[in-house]
TIFI-843072 format. One record per residue: residue number from 1; y, x, z of N, C-alpha, C in turn; residue in three letters. Coordinates in steps of 0.2 Angstrom, whole numbers, plus 2048, in hexadecimal, padded with zeros to 3 digits. Example, Ala and Ser with C-alpha at 12.3 -4.5 7.8 and 13.67 -1.06 7.14 Angstrom:
<pts>
   k n.yy n.xx n.zz ca.yy ca.xx ca.zz c.yy c.xx c.zz   r
   1  7E4  842  827   7EA   83E   827  7F0  842  827 ALA
   2  7F5  840  823   7FB   844   824  800  840  827 SER
</pts>
This chain:
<pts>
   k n.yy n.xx n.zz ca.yy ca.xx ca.zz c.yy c.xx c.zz   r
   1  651  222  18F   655   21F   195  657  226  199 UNK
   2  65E  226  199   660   22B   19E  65F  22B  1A6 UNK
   3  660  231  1A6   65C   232   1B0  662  237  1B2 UNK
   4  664  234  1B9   668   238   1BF  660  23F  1C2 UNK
   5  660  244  1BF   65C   24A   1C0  65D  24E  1C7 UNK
   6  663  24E  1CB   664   250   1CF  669  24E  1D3 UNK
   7  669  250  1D8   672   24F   1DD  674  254  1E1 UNK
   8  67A  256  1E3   67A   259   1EA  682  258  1EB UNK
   9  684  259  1F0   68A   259   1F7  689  25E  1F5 UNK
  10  691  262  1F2   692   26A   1F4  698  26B  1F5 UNK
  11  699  270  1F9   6A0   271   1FC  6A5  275  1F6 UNK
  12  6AC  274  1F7   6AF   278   1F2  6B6  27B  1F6 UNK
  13  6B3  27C  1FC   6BB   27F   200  6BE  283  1FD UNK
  14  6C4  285  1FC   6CB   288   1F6  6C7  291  1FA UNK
  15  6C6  293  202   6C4   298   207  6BF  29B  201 UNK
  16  6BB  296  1FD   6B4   29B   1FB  6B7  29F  1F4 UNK
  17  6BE  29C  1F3   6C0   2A0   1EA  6C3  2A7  1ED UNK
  18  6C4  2A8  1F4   6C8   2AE   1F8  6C3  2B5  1F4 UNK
  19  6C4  2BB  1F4   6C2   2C0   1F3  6BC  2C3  1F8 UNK
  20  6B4  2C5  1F4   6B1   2C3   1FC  6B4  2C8  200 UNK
  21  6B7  2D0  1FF   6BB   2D3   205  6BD  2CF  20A UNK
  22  6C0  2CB  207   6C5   2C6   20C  6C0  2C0  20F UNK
  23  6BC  2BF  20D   6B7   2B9   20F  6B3  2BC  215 UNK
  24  6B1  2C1  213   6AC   2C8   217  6B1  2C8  21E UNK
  25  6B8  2CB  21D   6BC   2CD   224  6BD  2C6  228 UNK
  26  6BE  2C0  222   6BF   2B8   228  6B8  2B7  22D UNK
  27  6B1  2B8  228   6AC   2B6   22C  6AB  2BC  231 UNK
  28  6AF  2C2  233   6AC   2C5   237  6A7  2C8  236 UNK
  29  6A6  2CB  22E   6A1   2CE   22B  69B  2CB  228 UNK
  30  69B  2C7  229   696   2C1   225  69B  2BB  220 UNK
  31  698  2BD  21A   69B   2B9   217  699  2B2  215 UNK
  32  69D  2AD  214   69A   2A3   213  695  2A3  20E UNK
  33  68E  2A1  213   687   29F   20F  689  29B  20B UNK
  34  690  295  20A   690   291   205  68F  296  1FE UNK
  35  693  29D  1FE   692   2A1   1F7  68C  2A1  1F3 UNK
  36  686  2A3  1F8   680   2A4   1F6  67E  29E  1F5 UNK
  37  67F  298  1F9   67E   291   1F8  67C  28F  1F0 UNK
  38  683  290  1EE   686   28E   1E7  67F  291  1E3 UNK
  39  67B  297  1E3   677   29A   1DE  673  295  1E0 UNK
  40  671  294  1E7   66B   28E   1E9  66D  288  1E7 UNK
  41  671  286  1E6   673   280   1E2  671  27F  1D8 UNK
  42  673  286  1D7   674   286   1D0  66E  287  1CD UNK
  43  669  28B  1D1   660   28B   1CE  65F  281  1CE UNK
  44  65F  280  1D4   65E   278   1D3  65F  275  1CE UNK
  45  666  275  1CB   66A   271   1C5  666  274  1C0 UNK
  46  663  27C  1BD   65F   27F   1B8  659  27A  1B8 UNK
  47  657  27A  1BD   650   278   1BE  64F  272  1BA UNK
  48  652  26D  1BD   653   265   1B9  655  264  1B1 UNK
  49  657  26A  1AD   659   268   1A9  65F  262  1A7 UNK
  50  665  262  1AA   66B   25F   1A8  66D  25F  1A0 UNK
  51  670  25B  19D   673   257   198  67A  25B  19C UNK
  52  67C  256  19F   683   257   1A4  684  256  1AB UNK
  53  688  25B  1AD   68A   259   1B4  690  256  1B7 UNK
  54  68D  251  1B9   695   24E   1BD  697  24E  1C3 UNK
  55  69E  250  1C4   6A0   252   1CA  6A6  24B  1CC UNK
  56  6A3  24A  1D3   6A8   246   1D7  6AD  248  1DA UNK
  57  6B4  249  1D9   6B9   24D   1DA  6BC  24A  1DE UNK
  58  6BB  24E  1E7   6BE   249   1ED  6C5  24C  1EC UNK
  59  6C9  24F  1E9   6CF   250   1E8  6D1  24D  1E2 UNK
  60  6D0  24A  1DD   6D4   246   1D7  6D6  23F  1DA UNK
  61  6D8  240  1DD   6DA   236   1E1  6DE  233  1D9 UNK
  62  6DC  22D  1D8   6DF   22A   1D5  6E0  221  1D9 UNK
  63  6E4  21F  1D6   6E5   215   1DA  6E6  211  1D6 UNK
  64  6E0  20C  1D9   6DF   206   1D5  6D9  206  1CE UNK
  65  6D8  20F  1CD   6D2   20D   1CB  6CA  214  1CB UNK
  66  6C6  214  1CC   6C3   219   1CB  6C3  21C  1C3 UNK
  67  6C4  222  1C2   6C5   224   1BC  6BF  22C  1BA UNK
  68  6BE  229  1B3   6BA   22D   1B2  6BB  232  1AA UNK
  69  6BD  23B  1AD   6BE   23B   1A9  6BB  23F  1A2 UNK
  70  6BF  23C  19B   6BA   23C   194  6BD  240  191 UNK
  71  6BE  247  192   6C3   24B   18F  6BC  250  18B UNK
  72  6BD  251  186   6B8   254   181  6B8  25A  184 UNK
  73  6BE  25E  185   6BB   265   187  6C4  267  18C UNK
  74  6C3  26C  193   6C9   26D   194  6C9  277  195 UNK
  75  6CF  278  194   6CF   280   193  6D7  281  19B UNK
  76  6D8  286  19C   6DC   288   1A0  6DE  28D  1A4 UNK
  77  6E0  28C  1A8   6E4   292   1AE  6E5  28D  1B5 UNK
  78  6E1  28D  1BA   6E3   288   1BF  6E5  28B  1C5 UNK
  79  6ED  288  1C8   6ED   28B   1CD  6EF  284  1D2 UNK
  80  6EB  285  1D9   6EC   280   1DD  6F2  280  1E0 UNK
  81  6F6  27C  1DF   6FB   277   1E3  6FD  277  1EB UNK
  82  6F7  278  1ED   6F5   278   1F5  6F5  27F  1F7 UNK
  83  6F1  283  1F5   6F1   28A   1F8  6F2  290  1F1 UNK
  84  6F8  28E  1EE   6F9   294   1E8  6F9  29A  1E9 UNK
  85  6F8  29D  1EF   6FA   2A4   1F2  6F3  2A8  1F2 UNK
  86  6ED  2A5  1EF   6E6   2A7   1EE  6E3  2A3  1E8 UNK
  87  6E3  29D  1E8   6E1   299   1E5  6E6  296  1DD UNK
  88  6E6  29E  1DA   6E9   29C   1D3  6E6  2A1  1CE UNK
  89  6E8  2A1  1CA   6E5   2A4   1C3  6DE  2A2  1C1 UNK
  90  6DB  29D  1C2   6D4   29B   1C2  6D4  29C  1B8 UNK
  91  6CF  29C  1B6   6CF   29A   1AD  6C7  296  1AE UNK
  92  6CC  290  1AC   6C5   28B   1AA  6C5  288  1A2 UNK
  93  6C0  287  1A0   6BC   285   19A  6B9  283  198 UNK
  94  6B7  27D  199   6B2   279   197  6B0  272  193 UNK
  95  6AD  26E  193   6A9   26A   18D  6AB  264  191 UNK
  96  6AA  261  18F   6A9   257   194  6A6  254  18F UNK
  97  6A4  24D  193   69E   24C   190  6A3  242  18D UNK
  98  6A5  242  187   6AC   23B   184  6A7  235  186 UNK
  99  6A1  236  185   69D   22F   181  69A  22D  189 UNK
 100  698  232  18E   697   22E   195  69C  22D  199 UNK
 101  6A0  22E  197   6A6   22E   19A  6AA  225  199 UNK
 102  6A8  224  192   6A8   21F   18E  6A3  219  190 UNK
 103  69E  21C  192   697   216   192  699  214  199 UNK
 104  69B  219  19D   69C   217   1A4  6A2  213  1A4 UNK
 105  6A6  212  1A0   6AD   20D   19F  6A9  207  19D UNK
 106  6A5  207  19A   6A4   200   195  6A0  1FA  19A UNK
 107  699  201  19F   696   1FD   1A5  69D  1FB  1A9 UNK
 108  6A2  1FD  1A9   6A6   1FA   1AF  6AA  1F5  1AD UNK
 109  6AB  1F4  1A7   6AE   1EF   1A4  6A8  1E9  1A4 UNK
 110  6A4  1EA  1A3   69E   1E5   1A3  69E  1E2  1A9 UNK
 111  6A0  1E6  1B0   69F   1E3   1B5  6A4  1E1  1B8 UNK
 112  6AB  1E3  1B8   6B0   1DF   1BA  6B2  1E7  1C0 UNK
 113  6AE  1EC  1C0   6AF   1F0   1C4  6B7  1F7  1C1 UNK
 114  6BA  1F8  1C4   6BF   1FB   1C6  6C1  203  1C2 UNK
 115  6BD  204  1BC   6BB   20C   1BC  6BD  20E  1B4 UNK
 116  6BF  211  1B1   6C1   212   1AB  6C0  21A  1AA UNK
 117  6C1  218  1A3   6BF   221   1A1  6C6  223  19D UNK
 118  6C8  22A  19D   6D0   22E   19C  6CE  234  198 UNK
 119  6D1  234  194   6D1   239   18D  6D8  23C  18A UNK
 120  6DC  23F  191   6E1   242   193  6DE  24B  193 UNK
 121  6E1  24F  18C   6DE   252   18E  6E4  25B  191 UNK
 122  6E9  255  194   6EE   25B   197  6EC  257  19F UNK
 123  6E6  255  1A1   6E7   252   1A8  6E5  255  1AB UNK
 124  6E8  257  1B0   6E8   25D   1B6  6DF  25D  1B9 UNK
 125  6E0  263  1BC   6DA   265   1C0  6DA  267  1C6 UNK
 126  6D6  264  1C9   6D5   268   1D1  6CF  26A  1D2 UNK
 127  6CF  26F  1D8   6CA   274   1DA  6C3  270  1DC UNK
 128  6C2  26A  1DE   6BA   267   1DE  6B7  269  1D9 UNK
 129  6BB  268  1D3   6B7   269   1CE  6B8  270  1CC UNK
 130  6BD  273  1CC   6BD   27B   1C9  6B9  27F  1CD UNK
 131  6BB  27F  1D2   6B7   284   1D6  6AF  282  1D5 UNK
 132  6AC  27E  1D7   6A3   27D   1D5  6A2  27D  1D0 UNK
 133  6A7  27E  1C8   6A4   280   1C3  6A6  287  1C4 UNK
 134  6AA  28B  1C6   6AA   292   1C5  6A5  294  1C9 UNK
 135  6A4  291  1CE   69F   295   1D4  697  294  1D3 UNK
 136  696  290  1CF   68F   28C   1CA  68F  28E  1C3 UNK
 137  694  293  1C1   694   292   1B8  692  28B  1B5 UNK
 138  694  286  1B9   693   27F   1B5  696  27F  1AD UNK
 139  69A  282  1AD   69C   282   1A3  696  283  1A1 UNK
 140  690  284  1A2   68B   283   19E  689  27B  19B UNK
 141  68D  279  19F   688   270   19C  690  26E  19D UNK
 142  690  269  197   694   263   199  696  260  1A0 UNK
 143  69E  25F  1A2   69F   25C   1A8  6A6  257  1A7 UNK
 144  6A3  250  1AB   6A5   24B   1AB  6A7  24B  1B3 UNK
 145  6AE  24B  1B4   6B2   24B   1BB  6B1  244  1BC UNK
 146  6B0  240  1C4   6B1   23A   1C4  6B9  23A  1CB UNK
 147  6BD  236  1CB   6C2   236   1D0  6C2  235  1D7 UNK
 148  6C4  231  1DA   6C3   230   1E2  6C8  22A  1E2 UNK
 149  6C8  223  1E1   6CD   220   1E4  6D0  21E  1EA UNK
 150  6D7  21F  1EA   6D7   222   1F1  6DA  21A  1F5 UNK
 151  6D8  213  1F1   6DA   20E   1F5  6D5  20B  1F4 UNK
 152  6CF  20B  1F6   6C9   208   1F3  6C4  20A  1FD UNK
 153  6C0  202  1FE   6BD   205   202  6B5  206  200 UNK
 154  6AF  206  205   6AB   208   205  6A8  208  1FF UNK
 155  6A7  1FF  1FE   6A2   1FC   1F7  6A5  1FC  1F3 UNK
 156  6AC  1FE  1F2   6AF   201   1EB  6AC  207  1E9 UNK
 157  6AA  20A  1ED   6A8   211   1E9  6A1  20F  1EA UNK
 158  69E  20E  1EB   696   20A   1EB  694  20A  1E4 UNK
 159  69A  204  1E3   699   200   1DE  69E  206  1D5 UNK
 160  6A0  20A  1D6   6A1   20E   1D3  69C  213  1D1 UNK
 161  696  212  1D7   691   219   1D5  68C  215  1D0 UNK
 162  68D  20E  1D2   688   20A   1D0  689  20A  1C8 UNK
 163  68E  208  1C6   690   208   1C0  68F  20E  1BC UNK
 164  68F  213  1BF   68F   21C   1BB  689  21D  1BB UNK
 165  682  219  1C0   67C   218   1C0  677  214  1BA UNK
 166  67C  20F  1B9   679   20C   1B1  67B  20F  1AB UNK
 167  682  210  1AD   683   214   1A6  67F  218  1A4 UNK
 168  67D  21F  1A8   67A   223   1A8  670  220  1A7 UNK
 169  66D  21D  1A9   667   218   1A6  669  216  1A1 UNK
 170  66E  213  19C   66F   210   197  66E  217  192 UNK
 171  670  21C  194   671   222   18F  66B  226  18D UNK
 172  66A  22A  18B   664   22F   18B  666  236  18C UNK
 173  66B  236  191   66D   23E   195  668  23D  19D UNK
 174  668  246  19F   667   248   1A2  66A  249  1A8 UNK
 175  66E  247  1AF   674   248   1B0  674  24A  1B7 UNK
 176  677  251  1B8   676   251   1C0  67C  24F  1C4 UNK
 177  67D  24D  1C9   682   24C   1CE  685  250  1D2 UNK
 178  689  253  1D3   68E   255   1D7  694  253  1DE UNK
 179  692  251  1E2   697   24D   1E7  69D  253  1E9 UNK
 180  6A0  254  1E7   6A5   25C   1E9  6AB  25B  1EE UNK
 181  6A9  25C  1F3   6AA   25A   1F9  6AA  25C  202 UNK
 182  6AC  25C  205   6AC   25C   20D  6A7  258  210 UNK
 183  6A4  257  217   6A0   252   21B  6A6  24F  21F UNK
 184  6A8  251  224   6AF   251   229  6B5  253  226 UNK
 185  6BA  252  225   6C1   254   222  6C6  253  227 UNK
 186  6C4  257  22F   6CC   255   231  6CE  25E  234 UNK
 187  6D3  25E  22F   6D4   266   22E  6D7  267  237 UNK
 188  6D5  26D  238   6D8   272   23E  6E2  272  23C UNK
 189  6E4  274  243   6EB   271   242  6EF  27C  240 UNK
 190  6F6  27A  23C   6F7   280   23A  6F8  287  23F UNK
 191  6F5  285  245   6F6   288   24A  6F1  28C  24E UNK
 192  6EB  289  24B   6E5   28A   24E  6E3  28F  24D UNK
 193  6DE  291  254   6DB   298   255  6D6  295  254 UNK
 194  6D0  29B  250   6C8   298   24F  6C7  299  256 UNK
 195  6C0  297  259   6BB   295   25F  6B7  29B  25E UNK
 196  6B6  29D  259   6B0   2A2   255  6B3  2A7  252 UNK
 197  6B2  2AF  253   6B3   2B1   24E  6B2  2B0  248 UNK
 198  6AD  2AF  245   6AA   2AD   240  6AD  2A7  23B UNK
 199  6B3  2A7  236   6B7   2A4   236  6B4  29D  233 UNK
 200  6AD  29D  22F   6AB   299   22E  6A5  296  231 UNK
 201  6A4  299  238   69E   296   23E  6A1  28E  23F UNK
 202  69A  28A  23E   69B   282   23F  6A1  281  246 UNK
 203  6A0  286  24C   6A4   284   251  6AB  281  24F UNK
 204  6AF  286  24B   6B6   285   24A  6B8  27F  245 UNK
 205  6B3  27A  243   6B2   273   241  6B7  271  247 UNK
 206  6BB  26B  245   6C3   269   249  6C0  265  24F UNK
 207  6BA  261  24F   6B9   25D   254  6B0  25D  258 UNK
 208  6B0  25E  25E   6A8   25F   25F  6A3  25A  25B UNK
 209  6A8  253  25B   6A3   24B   25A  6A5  24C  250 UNK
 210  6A8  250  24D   6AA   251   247  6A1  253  247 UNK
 211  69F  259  248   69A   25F   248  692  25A  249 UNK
 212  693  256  24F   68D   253   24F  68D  24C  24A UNK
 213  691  24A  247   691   247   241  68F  248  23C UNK
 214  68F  24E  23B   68E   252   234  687  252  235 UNK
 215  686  256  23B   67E   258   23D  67D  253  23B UNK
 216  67C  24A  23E   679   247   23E  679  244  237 UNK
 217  67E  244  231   67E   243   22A  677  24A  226 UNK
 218  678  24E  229   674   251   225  66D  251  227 UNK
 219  66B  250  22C   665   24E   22F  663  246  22A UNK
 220  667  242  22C   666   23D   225  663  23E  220 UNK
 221  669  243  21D   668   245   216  661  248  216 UNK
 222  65E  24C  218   658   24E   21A  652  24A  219 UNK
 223  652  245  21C   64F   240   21B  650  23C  216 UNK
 224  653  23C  212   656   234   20C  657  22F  210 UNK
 225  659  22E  214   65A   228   217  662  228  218 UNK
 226  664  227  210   66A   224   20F  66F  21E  211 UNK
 227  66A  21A  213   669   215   215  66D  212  21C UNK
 228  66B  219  220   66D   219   227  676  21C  227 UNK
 229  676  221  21F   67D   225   221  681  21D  21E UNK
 230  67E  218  21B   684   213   218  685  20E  21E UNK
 231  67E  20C  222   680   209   227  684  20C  22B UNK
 232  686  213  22B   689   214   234  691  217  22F UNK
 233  691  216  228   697   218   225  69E  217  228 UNK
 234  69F  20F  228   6A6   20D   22B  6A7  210  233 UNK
 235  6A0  210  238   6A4   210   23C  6A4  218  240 UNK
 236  6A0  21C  23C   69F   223   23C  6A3  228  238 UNK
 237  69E  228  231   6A0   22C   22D  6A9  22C  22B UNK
 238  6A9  225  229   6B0   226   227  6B7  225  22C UNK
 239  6B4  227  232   6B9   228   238  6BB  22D  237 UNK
 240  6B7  233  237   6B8   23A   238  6BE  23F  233 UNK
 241  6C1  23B  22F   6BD   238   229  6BA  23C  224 UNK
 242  6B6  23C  220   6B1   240   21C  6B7  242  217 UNK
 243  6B8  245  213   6BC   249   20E  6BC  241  208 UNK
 244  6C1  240  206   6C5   23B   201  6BF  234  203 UNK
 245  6BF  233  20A   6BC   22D   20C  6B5  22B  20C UNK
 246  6B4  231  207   6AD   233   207  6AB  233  201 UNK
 247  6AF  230  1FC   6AE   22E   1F3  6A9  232  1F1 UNK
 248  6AA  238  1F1   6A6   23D   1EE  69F  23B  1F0 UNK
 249  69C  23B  1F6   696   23A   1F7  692  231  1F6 UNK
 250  697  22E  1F6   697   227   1F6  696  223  1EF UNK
 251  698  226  1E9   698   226   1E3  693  228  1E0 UNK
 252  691  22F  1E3   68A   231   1E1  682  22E  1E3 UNK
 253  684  22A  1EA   681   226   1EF  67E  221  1E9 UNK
 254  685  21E  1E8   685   217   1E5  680  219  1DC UNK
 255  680  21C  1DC   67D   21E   1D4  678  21F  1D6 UNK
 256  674  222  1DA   66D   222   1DD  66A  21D  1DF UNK
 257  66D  217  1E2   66B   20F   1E2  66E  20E  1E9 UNK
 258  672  212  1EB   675   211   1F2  66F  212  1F7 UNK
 259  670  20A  1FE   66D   20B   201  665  209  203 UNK
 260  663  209  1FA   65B   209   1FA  65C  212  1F9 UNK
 261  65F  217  1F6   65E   21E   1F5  65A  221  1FA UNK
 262  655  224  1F7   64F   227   1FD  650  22E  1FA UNK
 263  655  232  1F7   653   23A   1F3  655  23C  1FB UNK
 264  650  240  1FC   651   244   201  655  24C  200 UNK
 265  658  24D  205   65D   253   204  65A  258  205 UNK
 266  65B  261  204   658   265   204  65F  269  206 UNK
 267  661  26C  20B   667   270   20F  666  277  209 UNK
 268  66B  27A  206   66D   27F   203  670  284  202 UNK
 269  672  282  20C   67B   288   210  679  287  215 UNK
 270  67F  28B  219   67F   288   222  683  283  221 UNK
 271  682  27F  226   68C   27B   229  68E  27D  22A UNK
 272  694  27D  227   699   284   228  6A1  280  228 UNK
 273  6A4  282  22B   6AC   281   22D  6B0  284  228 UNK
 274  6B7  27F  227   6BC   282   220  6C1  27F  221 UNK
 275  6C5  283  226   6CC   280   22A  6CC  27A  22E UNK
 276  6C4  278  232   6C4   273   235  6BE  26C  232 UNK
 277  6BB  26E  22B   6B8   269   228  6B1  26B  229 UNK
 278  6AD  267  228   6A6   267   226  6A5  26A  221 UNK
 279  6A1  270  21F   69F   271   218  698  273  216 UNK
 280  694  26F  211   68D   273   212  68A  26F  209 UNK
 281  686  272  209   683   270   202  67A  26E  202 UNK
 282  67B  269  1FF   674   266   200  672  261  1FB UNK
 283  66C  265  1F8   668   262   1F3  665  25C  1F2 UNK
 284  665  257  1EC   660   24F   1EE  65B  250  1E8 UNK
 285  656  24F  1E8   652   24F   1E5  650  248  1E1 UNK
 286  652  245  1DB   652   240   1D8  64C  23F  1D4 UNK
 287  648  242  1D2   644   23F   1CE  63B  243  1D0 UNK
</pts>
């Protein structure tokens, strides 16, 4: 019987692939404890012995259906779209994992749920996923991307973790989870001056009620009481709104049992600011 061995929420803002020269002179001589984070992240993944790791990619928007993808292995050069002027020449190369990819297709067909698995193997890449395997050396193990739909609400991604949840018990891997993603996502406007030296001090987060939502999400998380972030989801969380409506965290939620999920979180960063968003990494302890 396969088992979810791990979880965490980790940030992947495009700011942490800068040079740390340049990371050092934004923070005003301190550079983002996400960096260090990422090694406090990746002892954890060691620790549980992974099969594979799957990452929830709040930048793969796809419509109409959640998709999962089954590409046996991908190699490249990525350059972002968004901010090519820093954020290009990456080289990636890694494994994926066809048959979970595959098993999580066959539970969604069983259940009338919305999710498919894609074995496209010129299909584009974004930085959710590149950047936390570069900054994790994730090439080590197996990874299976999952998307974000981007017309789907709450219980549709619920119901998409749920599904990656049985596939996963169905199989006989070991599989950690990656939510790769933002808390808050409402960027500062092109004009902004930080509040803070400090270019990634929590203050320069876009909104003050942005900041104590976060705090109060990860205080949550702290406790496992998952429960309380799904109850206050619609008319909290997803105002602010969390980065791709929250998918990433929400999918990963859902595969843990949702709102019976008691894994308690273990903070791995500061909360830290990234053009206006929440960002911060935090561990869930699953088994």
């Amino acid at each position: 019987m396969g088992q979810i061995v791990g979880a965490a929420l980790v940030s992947h803002h495009p700011g942490l692939m800068q040079c740390e020269e340049f990371r050092v002179l934004q923070g005003a001589g301190a550079d983002s404890d996400l960096i260090p984070g990422y090694a406090r992240v990746r002892e954890r993944i060691e620790a549980v012995r992974p099969d594979v790791v799957m990452i929830f990619d709040s930048h793969w928007f796809t419509t109409g259906y959640h998709l999962i993808d089954g590409g046996a292995r991908y190699s490249g050069m990525y350059t972002s779209d968004e901010m090519p002027w820093y954020l290009h020449g990456v080289p990636y190369d890694y494994r994926g994992h066809p048959e979970l990819a595959l098993a999580i297709d066959g539970v969604a067909r069983e259940r009338g749920v919305r999710a498919r698995a894609v074995q496209h193997p010129d299909l584009a890449r974004h930085y959710p996923t590149i950047n936390v395997i570069k900054q994790m050396r994730l090439d080590a193990w197996p990874i299976v991307t999952v998307s974000s739909c981007q017309n789907c609400e709450t219980q549709h991604f619920l119901q998409s973790g749920e599904v990656i949840g049985e596939a996963i018990r169905r199989s006989d891997l070991r599989v950690v989870m990656l939510a790769s993603g933002a808390l808050s996502h409402k960027f500062n406007g092109i004009d902004w001056k930080p509040n803070h030296p400090r270019i990634f001090h929590e203050s320069n987060v876009s909104r003050p009620e942005n900041i104590e939502s976060d705090k109060r999400a990860i205080e949550a998380f702290r406790e496992g009481r998952h429960d309380r972030i799904l109850a206050d989801w619609d008319t909290d969380y997803r105002k602010r709104p969390w980065e791709a409506h929250g998918a990433h965290y929400l999918q990963m939620v859902g595969a843990l049992g949702g709102a019976e999920c008691r894994s308690a979180g273990t903070v791995l960063s500061d909360y830290e600011n990234a053009r206006g968003t929440g960002n911060v990494h935090i561990w869930f302890d699953t088994i």
